[in-house]
N, CA, C and O atoms as CSV, one atom per row, in Angstrom:
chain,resi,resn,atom,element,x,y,z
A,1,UNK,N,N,-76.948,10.929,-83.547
A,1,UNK,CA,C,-77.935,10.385,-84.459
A,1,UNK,C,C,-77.218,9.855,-85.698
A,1,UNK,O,O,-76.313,10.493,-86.236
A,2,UNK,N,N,-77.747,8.405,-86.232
A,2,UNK,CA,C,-76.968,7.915,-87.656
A,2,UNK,C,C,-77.797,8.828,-88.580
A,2,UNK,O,O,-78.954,9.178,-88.812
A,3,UNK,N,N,-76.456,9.016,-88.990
A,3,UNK,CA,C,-76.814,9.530,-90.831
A,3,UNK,C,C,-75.981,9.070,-91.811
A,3,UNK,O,O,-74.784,9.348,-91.735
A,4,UNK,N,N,-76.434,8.361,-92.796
A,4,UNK,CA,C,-76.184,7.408,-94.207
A,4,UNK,C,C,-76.624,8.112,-94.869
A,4,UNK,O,O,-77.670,8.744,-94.723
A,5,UNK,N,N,-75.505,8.125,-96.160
A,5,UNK,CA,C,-75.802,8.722,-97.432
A,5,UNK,C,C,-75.250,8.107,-98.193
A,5,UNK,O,O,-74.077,7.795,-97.986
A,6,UNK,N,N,-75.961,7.698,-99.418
A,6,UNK,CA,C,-75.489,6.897,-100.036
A,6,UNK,C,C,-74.959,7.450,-101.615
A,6,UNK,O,O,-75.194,8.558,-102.099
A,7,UNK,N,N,-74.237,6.411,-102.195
A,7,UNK,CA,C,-74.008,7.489,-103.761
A,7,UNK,C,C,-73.205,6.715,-104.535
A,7,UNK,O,O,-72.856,5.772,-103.826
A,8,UNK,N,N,-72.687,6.609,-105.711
A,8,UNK,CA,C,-72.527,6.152,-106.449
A,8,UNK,C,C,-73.432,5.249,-107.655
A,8,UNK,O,O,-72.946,4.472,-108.477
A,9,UNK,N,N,-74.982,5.631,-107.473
A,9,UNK,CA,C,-75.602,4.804,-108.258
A,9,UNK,C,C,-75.638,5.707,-109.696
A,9,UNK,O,O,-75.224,6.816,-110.033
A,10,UNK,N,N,-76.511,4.385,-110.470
A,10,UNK,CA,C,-76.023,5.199,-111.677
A,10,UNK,C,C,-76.806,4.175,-113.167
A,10,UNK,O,O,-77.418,3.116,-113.025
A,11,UNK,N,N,-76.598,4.727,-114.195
A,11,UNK,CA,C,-77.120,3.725,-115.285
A,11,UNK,C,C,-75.667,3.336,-115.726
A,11,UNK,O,O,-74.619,3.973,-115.825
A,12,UNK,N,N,-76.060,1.915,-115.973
A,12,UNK,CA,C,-74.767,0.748,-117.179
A,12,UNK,C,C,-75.165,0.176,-117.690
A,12,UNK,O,O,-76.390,0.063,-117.637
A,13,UNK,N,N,-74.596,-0.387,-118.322
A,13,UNK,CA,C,-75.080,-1.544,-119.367
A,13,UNK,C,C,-74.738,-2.893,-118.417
A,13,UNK,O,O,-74.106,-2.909,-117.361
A,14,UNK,N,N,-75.237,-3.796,-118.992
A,14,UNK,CA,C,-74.877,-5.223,-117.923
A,14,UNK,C,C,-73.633,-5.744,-118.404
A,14,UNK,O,O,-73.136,-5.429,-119.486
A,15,UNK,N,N,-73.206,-6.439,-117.691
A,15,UNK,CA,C,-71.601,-7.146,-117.322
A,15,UNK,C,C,-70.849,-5.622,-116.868
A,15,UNK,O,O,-69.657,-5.764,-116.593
A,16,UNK,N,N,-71.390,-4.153,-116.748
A,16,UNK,CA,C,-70.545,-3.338,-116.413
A,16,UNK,C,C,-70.701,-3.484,-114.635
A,16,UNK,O,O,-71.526,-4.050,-113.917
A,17,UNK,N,N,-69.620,-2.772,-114.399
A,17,UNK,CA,C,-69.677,-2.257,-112.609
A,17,UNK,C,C,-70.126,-0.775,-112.489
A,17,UNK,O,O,-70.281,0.104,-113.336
A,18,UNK,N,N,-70.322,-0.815,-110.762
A,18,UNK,CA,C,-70.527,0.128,-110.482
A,18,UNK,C,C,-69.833,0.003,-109.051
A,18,UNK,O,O,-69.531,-1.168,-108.821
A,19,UNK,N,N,-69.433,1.050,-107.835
A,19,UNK,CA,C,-68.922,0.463,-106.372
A,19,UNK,C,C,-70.208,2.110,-106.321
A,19,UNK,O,O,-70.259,3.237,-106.815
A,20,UNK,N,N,-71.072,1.187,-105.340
A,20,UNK,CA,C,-72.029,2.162,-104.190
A,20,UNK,C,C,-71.102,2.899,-103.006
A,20,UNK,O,O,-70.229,2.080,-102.719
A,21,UNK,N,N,-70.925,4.168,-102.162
A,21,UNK,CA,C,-70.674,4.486,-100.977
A,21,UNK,C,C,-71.676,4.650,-100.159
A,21,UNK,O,O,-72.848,4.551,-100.525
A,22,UNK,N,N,-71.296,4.929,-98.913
A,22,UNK,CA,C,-72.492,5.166,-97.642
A,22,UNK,C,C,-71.327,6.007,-96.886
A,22,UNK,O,O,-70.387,5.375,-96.402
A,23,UNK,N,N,-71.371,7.407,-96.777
A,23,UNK,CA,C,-70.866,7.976,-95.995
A,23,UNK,C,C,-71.425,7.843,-94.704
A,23,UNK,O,O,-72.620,7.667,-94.942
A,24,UNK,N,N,-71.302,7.827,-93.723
A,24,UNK,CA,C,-71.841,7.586,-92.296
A,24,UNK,C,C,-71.145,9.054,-91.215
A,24,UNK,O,O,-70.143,9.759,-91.096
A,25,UNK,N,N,-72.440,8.839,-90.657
A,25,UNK,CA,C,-71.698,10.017,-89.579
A,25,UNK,C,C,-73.330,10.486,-88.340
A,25,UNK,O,O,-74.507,10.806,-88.507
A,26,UNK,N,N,-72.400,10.252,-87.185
A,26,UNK,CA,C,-73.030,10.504,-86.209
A,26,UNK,C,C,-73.299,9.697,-85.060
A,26,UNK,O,O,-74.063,9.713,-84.096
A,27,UNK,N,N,-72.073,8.742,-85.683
A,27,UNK,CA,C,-71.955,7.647,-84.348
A,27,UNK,C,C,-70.748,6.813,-84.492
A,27,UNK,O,O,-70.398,6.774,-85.672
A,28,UNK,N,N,-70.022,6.162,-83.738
A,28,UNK,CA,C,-69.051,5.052,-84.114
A,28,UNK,C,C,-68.685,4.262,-84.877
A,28,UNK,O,O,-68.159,3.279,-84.355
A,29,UNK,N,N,-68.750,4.270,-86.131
A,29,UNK,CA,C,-68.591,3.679,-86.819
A,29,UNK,C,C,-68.275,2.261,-86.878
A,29,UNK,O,O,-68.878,1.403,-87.523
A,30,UNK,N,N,-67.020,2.080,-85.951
A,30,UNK,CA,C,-66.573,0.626,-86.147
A,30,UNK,C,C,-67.447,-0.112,-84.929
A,30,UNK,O,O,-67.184,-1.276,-84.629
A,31,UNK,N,N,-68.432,0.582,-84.289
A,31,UNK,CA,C,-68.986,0.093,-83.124
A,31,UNK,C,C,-70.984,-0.838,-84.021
A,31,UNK,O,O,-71.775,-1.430,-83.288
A,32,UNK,N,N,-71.179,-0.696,-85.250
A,32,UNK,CA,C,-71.803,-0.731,-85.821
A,32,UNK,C,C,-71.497,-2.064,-86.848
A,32,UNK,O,O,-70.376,-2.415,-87.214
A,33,UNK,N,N,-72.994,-2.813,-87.274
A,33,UNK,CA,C,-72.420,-3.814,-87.951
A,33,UNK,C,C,-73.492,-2.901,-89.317
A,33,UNK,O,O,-74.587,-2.395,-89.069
A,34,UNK,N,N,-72.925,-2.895,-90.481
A,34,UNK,CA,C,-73.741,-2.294,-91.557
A,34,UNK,C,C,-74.048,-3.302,-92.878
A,34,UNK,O,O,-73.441,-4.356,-93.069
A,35,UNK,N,N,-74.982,-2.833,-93.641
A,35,UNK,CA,C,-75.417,-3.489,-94.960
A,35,UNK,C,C,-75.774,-2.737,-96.048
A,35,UNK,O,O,-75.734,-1.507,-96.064
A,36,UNK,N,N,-76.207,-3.605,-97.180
A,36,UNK,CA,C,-76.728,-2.985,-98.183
A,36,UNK,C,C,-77.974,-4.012,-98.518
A,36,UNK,O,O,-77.906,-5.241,-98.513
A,37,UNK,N,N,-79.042,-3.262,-98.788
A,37,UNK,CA,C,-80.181,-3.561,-99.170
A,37,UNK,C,C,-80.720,-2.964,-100.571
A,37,UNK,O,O,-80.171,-2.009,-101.120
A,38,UNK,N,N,-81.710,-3.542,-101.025
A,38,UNK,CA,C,-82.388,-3.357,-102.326
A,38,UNK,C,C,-83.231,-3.282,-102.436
A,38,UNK,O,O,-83.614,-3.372,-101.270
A,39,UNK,N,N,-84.654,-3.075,-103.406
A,39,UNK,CA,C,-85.801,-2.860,-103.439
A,39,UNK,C,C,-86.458,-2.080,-104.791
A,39,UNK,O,O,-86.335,-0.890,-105.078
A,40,UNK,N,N,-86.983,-2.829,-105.316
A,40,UNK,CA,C,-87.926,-2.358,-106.738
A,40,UNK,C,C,-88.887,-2.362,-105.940
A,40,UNK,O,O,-89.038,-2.766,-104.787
A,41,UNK,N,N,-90.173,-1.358,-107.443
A,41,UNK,CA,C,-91.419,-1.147,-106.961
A,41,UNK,C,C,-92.157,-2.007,-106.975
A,41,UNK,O,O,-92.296,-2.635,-108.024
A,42,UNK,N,N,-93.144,-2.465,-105.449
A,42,UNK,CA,C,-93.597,-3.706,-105.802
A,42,UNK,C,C,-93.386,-5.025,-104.765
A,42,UNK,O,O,-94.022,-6.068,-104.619
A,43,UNK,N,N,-92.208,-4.478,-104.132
A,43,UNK,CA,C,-91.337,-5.809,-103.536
A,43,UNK,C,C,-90.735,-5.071,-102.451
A,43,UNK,O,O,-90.321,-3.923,-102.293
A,44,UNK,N,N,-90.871,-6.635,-101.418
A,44,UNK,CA,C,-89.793,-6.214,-100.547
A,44,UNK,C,C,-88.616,-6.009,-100.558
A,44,UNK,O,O,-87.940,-6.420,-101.501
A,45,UNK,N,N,-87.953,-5.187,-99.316
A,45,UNK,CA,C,-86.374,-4.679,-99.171
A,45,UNK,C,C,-85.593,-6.605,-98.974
A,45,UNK,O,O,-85.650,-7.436,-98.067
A,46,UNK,N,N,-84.951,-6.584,-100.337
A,46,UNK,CA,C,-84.044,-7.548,-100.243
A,46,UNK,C,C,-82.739,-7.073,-99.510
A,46,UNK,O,O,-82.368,-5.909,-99.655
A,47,UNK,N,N,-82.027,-7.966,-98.712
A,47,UNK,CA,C,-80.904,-7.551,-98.035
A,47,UNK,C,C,-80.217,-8.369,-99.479
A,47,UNK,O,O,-80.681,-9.072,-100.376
A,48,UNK,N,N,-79.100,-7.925,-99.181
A,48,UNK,CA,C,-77.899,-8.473,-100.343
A,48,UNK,C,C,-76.479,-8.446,-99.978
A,48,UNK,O,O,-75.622,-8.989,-100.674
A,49,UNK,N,N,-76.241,-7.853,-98.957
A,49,UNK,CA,C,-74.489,-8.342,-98.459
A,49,UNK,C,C,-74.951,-7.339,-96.852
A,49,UNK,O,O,-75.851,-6.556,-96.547
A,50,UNK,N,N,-73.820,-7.896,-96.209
A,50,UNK,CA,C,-73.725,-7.031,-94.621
A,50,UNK,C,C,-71.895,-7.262,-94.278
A,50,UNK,O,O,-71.098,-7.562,-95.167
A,51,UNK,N,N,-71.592,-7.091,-93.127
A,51,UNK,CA,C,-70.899,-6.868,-92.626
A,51,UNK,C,C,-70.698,-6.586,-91.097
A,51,UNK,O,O,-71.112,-5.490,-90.719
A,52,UNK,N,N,-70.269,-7.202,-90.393
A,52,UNK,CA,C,-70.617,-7.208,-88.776
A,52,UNK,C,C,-69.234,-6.224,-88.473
A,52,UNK,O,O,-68.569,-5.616,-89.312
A,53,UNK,N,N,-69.030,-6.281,-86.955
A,53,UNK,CA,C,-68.230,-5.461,-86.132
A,53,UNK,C,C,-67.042,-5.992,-86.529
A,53,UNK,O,O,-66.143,-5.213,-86.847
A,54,UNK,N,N,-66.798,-7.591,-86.588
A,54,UNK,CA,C,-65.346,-8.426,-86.550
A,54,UNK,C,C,-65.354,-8.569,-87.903
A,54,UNK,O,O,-64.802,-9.646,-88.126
A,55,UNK,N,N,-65.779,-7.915,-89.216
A,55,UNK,CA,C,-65.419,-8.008,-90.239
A,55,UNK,C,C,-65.920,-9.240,-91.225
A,55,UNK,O,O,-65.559,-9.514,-92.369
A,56,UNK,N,N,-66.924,-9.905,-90.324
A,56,UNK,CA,C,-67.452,-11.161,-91.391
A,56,UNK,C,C,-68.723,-10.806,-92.242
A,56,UNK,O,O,-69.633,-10.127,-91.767
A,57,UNK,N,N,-68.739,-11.291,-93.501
A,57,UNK,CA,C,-69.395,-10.676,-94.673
A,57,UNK,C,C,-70.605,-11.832,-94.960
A,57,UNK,O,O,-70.649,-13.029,-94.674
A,58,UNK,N,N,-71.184,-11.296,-95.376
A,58,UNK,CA,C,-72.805,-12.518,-95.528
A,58,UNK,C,C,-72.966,-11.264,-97.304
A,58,UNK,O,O,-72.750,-10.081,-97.565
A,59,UNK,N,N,-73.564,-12.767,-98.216
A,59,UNK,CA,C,-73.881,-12.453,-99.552
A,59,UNK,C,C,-74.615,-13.018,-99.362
A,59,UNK,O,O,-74.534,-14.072,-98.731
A,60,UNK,N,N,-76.024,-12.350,-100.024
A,60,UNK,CA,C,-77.659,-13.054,-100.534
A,60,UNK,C,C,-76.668,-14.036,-102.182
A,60,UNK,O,O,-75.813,-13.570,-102.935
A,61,UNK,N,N,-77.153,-15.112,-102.169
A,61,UNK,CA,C,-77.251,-15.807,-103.437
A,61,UNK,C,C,-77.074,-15.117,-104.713
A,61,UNK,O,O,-76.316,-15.554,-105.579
A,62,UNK,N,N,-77.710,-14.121,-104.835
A,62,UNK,CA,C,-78.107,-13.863,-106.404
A,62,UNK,C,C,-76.758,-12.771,-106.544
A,62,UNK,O,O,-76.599,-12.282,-107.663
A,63,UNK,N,N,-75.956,-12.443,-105.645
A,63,UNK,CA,C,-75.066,-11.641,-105.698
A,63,UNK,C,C,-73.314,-11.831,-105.576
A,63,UNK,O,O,-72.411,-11.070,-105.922
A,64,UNK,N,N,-73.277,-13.372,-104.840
A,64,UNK,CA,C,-72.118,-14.095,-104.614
A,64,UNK,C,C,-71.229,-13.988,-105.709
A,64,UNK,O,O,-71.349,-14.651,-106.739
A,65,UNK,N,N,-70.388,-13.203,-105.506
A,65,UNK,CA,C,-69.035,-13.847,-106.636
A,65,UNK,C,C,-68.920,-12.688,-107.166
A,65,UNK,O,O,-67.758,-12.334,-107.364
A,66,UNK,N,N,-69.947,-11.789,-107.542
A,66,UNK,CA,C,-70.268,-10.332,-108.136
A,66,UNK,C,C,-69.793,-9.466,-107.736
A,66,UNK,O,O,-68.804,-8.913,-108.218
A,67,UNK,N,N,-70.794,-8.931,-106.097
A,67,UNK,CA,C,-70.729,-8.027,-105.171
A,67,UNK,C,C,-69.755,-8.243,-104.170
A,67,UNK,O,O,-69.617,-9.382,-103.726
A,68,UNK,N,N,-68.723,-6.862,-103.551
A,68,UNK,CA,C,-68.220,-7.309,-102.696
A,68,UNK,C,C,-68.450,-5.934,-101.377
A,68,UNK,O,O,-68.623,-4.728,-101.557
A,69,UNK,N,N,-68.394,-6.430,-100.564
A,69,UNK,CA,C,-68.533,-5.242,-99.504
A,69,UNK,C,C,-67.146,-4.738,-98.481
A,69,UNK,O,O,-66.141,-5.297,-98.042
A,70,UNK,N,N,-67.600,-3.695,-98.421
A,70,UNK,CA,C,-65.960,-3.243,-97.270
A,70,UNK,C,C,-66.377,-2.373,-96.468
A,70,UNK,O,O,-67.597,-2.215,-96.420
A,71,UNK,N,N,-65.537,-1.574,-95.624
A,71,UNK,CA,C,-65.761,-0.705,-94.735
A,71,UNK,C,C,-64.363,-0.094,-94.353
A,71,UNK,O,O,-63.453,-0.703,-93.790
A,72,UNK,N,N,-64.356,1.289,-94.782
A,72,UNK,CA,C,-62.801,1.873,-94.424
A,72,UNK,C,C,-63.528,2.919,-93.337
A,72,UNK,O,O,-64.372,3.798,-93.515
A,73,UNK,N,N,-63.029,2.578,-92.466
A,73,UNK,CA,C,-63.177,2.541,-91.229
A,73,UNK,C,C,-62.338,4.307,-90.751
A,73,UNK,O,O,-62.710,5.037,-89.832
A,74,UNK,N,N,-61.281,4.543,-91.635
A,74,UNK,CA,C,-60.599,6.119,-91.378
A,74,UNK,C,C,-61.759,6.840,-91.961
A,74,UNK,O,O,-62.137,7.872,-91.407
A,75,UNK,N,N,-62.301,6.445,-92.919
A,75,UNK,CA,C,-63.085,7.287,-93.639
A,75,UNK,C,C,-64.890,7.214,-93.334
A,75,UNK,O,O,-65.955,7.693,-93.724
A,76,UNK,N,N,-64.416,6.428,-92.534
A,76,UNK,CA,C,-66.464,6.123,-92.190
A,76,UNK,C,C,-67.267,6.087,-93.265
A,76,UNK,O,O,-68.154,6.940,-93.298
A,77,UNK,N,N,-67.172,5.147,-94.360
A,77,UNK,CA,C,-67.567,4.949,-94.959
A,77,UNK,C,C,-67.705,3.499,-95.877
A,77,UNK,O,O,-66.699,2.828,-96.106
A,78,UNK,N,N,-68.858,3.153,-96.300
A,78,UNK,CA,C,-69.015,1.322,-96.445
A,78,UNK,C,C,-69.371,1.659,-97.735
A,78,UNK,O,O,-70.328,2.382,-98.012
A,79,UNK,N,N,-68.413,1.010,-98.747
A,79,UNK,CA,C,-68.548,0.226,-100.183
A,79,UNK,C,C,-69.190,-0.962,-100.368
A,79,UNK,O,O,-69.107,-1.970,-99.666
A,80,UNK,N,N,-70.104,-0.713,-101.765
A,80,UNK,CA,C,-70.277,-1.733,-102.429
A,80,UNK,C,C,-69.843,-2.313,-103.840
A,80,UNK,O,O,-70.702,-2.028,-104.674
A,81,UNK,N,N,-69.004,-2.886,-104.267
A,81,UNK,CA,C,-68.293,-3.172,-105.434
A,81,UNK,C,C,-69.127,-3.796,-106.019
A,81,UNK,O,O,-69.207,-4.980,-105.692
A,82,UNK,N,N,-70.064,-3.306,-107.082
A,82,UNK,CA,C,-70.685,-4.659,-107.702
A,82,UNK,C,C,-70.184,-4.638,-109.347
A,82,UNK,O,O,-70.197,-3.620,-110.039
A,83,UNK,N,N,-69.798,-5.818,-109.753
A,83,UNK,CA,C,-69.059,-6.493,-110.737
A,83,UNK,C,C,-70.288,-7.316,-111.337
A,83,UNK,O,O,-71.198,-7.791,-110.656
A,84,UNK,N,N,-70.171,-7.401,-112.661
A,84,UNK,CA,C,-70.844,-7.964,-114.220
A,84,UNK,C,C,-72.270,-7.527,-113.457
A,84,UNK,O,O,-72.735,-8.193,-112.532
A,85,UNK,N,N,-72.801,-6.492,-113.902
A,85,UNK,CA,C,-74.334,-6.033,-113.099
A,85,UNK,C,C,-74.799,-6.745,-114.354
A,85,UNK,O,O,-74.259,-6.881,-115.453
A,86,UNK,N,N,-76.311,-7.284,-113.721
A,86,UNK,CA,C,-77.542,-7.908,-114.799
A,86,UNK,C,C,-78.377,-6.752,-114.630
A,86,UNK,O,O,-77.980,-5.764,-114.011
A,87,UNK,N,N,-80.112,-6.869,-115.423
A,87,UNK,CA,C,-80.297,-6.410,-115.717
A,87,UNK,C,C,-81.527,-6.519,-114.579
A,87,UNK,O,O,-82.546,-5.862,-114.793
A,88,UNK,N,N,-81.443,-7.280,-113.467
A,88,UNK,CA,C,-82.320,-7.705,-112.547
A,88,UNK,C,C,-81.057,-7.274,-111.652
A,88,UNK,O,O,-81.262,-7.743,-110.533
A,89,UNK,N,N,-80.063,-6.708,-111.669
A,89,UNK,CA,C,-79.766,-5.692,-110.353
A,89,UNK,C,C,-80.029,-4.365,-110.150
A,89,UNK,O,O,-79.525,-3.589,-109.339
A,90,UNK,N,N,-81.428,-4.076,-111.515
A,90,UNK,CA,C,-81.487,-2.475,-111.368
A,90,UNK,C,C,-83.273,-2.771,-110.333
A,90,UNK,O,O,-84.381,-3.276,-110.514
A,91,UNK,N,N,-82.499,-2.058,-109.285
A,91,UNK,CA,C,-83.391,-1.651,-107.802
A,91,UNK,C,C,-82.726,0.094,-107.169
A,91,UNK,O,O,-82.004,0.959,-107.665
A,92,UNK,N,N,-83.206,-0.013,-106.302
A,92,UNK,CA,C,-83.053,1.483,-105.132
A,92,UNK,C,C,-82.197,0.425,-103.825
A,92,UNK,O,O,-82.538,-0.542,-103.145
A,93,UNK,N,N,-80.733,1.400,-103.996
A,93,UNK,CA,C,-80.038,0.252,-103.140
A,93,UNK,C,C,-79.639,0.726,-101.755
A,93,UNK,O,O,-78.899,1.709,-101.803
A,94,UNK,N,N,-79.907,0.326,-100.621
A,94,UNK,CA,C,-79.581,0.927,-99.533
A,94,UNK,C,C,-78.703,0.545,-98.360
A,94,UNK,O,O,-78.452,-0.599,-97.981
A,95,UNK,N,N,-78.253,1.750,-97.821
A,95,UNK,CA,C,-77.202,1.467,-96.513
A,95,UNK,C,C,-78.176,1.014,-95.282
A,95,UNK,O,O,-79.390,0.984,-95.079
A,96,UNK,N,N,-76.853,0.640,-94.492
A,96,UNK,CA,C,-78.121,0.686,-93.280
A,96,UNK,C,C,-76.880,0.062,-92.446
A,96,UNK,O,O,-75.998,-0.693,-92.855
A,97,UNK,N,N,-77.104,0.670,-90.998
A,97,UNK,CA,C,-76.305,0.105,-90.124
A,97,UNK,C,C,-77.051,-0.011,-88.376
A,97,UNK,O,O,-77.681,0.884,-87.813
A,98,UNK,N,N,-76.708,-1.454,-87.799
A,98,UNK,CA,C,-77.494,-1.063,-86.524
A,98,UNK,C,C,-76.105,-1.470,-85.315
A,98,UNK,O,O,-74.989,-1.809,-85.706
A,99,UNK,N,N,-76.456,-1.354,-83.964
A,99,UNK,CA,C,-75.236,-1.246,-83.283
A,99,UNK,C,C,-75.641,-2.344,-82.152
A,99,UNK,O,O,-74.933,-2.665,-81.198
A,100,UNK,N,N,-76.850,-2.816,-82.442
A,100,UNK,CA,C,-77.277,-4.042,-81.430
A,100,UNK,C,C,-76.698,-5.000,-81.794
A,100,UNK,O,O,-75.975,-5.416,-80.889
A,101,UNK,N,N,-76.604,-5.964,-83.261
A,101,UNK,CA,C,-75.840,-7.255,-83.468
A,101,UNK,C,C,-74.554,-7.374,-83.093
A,101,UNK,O,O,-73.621,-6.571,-83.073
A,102,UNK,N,N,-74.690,-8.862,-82.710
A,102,UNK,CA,C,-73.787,-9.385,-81.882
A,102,UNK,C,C,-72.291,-8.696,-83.106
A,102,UNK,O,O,-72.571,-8.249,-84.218
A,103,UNK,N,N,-70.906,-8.757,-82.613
A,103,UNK,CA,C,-69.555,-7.681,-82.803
A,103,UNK,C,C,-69.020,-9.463,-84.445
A,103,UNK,O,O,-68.262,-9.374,-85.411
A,104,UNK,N,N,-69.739,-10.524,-84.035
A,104,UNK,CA,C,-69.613,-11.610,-85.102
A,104,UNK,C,C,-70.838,-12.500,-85.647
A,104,UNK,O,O,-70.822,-13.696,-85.939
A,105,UNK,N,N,-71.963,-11.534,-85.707
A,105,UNK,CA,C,-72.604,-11.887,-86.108
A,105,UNK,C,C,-73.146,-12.575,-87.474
A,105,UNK,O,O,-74.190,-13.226,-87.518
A,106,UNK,N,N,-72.270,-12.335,-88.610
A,106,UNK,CA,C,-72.093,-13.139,-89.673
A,106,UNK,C,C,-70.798,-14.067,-89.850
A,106,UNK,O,O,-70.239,-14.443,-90.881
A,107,UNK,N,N,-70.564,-14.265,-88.752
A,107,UNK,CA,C,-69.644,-15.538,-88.669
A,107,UNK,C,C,-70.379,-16.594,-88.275
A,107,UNK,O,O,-69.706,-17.625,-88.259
A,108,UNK,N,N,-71.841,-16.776,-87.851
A,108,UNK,CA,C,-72.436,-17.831,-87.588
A,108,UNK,C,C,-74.215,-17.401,-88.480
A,108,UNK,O,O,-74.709,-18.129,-89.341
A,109,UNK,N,N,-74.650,-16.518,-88.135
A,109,UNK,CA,C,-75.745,-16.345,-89.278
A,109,UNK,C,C,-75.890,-15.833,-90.208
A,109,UNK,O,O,-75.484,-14.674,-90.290
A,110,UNK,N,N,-76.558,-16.480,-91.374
A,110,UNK,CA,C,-76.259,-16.214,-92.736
A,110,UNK,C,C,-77.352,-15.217,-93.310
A,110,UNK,O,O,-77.345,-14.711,-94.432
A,111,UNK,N,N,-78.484,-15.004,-92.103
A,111,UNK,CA,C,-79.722,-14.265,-93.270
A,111,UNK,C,C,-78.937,-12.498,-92.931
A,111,UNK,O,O,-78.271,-12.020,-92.012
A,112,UNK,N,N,-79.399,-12.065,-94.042
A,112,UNK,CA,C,-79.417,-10.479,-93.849
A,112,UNK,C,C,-81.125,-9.821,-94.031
A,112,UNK,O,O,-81.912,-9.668,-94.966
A,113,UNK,N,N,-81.119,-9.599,-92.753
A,113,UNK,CA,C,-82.569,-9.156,-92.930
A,113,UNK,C,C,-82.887,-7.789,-92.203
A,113,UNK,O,O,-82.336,-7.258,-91.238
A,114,UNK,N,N,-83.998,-7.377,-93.014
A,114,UNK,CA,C,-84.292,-6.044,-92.758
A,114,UNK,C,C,-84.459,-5.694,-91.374
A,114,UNK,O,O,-84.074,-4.561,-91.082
A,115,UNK,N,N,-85.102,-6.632,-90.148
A,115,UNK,CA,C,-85.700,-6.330,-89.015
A,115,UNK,C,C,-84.307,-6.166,-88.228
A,115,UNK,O,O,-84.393,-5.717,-87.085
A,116,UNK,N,N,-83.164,-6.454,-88.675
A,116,UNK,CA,C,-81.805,-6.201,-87.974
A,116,UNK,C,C,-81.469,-4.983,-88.126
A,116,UNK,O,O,-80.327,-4.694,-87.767
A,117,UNK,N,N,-82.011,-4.306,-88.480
A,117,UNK,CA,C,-81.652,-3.056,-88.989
A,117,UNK,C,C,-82.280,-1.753,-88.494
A,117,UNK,O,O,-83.504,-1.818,-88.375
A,118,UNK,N,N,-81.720,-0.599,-88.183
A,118,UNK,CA,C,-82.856,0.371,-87.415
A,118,UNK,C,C,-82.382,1.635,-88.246
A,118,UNK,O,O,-83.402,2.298,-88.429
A,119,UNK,N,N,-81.185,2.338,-88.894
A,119,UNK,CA,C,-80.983,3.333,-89.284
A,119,UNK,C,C,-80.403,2.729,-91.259
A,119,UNK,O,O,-79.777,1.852,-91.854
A,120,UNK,N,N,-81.258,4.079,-91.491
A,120,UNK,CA,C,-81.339,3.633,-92.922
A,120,UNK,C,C,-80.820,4.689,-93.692
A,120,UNK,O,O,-80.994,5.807,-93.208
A,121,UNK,N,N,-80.080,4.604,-95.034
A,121,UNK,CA,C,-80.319,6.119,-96.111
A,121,UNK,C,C,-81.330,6.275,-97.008
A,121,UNK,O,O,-82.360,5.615,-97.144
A,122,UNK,N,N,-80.947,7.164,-97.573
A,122,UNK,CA,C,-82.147,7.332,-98.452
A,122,UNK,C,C,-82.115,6.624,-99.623
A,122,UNK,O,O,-83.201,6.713,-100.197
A,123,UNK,N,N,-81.378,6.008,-100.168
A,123,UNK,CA,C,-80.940,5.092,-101.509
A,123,UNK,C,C,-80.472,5.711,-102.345
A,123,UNK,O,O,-80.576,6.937,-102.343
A,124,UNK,N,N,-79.553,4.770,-103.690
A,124,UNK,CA,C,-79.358,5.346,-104.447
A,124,UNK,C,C,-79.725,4.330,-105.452
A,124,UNK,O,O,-79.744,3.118,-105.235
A,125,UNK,N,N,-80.111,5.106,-106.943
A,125,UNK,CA,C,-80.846,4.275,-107.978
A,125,UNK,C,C,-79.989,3.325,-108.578
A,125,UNK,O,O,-78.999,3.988,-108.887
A,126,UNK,N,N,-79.805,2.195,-108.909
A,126,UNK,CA,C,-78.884,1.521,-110.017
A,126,UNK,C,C,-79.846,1.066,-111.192
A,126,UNK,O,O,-81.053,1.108,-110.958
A,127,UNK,N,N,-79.443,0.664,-112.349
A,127,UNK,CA,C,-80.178,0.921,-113.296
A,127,UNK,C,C,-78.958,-0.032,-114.461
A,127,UNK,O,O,-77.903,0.311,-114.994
A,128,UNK,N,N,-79.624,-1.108,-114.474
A,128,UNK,CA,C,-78.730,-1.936,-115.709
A,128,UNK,C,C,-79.578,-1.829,-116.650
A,128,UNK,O,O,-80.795,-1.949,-116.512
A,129,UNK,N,N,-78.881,-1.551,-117.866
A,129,UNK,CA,C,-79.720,-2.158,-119.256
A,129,UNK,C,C,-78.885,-3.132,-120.049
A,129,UNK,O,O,-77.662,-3.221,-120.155
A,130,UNK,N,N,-80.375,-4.206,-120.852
A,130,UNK,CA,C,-79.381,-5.263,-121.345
A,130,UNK,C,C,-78.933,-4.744,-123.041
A,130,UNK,O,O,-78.136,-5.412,-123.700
């Protein structure tokens, strides 16, 4: 069974960073393509970066250049680096990994969307102030 946990969220001020983790455990890790998602009250789960099996990375717009994503793979566990946070990146940010997408699937499609997705964590808060 997947289990995601996520951590590193936190309050900053804006232009500060923060890097999110997702410990993972309970399945293959590198056999899995994973993401990070978002969500204030109110609104749907925005996807905002992923990561497939062969290592290709998809950024939502509002995050390009900022956020970066990884996956250390000894450690079963997927980073999120996010750099100069605004004050419209404070949401509930989440892991999520599924094991059906294709092994290069963001080498040819660009959306990150929720319905790709089947195992989730519980989030962690981020919180910019300006």
């Amino acid at each position: 069974q997947v289990h995601l946990v996520e951590s590193g969220g936190g309050s900053v001020q804006a232009g500060g960073s923060l890097r999110l983790s997702c410990a993972a455990s309970g399945y293959n890790f590198r056999s899995y393509s994973m993401g990070w998602f978002r969500q204030v009250p109110g609104k749907e789960r925005e996807g905002i970066s992923a990561i497939d099996r062969a290592g290709n990375t998809r950024y939502a717009d509002s995050v390009k250049g900022r956020f970066s994503i990884s996956k250390d793979n000894a450690e079963n566990t997927l980073y999120l680096q996010m750099n100069s946070l605004k004050p419209e990146d404070t949401a509930m940010y989440f892991c999520t990994a599924d094991v059906t997408l294709p092994s290069d699937y963001y080498s040819t499609y660009g959306l990150i969307r929720t319905a790709d997705y089947r195992s989730w964590g519980q989030g962690t808060q981020v919180t910019v102030s300006s």
